[in-house]
N, C-alpha and C positions, 0 to 999 in steps of 0.2 A: 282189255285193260285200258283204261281212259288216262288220257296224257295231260300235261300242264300246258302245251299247247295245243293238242290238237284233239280236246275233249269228243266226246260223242255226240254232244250239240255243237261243234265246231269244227266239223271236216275239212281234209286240206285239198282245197279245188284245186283243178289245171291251175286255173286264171293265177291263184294265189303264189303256187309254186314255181310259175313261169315269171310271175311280177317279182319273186325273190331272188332268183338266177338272172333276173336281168340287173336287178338292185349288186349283186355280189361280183359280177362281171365289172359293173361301171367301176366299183369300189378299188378294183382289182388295175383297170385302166390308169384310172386316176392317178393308183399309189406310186405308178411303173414313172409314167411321167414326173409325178413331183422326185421320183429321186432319181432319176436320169437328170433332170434341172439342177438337182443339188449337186451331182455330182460334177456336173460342169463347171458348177462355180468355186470347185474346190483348188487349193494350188495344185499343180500340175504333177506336185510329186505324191501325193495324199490319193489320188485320184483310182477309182478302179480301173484297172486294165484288162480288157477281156481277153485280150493277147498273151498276157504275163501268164507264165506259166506257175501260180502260189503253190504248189506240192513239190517243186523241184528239190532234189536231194541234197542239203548241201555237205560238205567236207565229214562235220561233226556226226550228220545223221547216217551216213554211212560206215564212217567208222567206225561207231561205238553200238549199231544193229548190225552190222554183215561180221560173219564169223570167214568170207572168205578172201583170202589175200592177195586175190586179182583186183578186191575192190579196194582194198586199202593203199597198193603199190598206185594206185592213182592219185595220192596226196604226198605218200612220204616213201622212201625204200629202206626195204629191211638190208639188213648186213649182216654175216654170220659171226662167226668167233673170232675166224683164224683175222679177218679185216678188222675187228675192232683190238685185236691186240697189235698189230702192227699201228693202228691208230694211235693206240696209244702210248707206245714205244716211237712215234713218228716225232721232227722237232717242231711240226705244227702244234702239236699236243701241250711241248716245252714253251711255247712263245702267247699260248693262247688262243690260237688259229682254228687248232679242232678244240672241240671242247663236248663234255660227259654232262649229262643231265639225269637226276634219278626221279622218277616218277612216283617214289613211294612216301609215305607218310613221316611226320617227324621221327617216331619213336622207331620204326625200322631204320630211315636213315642216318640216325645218332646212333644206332648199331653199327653198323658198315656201308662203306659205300665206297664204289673207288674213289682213289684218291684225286681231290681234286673238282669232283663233282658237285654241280649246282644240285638246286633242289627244286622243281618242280610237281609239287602234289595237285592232280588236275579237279580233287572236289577242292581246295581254297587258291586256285588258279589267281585269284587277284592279289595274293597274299606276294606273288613270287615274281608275275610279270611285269608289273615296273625297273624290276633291278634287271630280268635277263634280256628283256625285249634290243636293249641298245647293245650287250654283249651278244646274244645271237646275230644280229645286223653286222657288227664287224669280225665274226666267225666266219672261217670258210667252211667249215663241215660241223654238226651239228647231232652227236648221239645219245640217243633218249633210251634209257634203258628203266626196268621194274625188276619180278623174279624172276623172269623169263616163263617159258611154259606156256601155257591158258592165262596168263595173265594180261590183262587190258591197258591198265595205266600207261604204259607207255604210249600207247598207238593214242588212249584217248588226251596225254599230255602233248605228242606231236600233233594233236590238231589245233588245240589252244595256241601252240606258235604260228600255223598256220593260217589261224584266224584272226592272229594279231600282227597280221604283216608281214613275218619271217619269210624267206622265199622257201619253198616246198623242195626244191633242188638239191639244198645243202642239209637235208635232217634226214636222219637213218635211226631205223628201230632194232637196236640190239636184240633180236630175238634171243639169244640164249640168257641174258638179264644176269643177275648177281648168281645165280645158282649155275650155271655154266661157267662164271667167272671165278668162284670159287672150287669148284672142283680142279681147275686148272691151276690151282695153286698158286692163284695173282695175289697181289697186297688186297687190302682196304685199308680206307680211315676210317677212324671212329672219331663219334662227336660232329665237332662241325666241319665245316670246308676249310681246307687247309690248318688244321689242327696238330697236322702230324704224328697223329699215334697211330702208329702203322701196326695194323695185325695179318694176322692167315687163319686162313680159316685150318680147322683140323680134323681130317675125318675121324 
């Protein structure tokens, strides 16, 4: 079969294919240089580093892909039941010190939520962080709770505070969430923060 370039009156000699592999070499040379020079003349912080490690994991990408929670206890610590209720029977609790965080969406947390509880929904994260960013800073302790279970919200709301500053120290992830919290027979509010319509849940 005859080609559009290398027809059957127009065979492709040595000479031809060695003069093309030296043409695609130079080409190759040349390109290396001119962006090595570009890259130098870039500001220092723009600059590729061939040192910098660009795939390192950071906070968010481990959190919210690792299902195991040796890797998560490296940004935040979970806490079980029996700590989050003395939390929040604690007078840090009373004064503002500790403070609850719910990770779920409006329409679950205008159902219940303990009392008292900010809101933090981590898919409209910029919705919430301006108002708690400066109340988490002068928190001492910091609980992020969802439904508990399989559920993620929380761990992926405790990374957003961690990404915006919060120190990692003072925030713990409620693993047992509203549905631990309810079976135990604690209040909620309903509606907004500090609304005061206090229910219980009822099996």
């Amino acid at each position: 079969m005859s080609s559009r370039f290398f027809g059957a009156d127009n065979p492709a000699s040595p000479l031809r294919v060695t003069r093309l592999a030296v043409e695609v070499f130079a080409v190759v040379v040349i390109g290396a240089v001119v962006a090595v020079a570009a890259n130098q003349f870039k500001p220092s912080d723009s600059r590729f580093d061939v040192t910098r490690d660009y795939f390192k994991k950071t906070a968010s990408t481990v959190s919210a892909n690792s299902s195991d929670d040796e890797n998560d206890d490296e940004f935040y610590q979970l806490i079980d039941h029996a700590e989050t209720m003395e939390a929040f029977q604690s007078p840090a609790y009373e004064v503002g010190q500790c403070i609850f965080i719910d990770a779920r969406n409006d329409t679950v947390y205008a159902e219940k939520h303990i009392p008292g509880a900010y809101q933090l929904d981590h898919y409209y994260a910029d919705r919430y962080l301006p108002e708690l960013i400066p109340i988490c800073a002068e928190a001492e302790r910091i609980i992020v709770y969802c439904n508990g279970g399989k559920c993620e919200d929380s761990k992926l709301a405790a990374t957003d505070l961690i990404e915006n500053g919060v120190v990692a120290e003072k925030i713990f992830v409620y693993i047992g969430g509203v549905v631990a919290w309810g079976k135990d027979g604690l209040p909620f509010e309903r509606g907004e923060r500090l609304s005061g319509d206090i229910i219980y849940d009822i099996e």
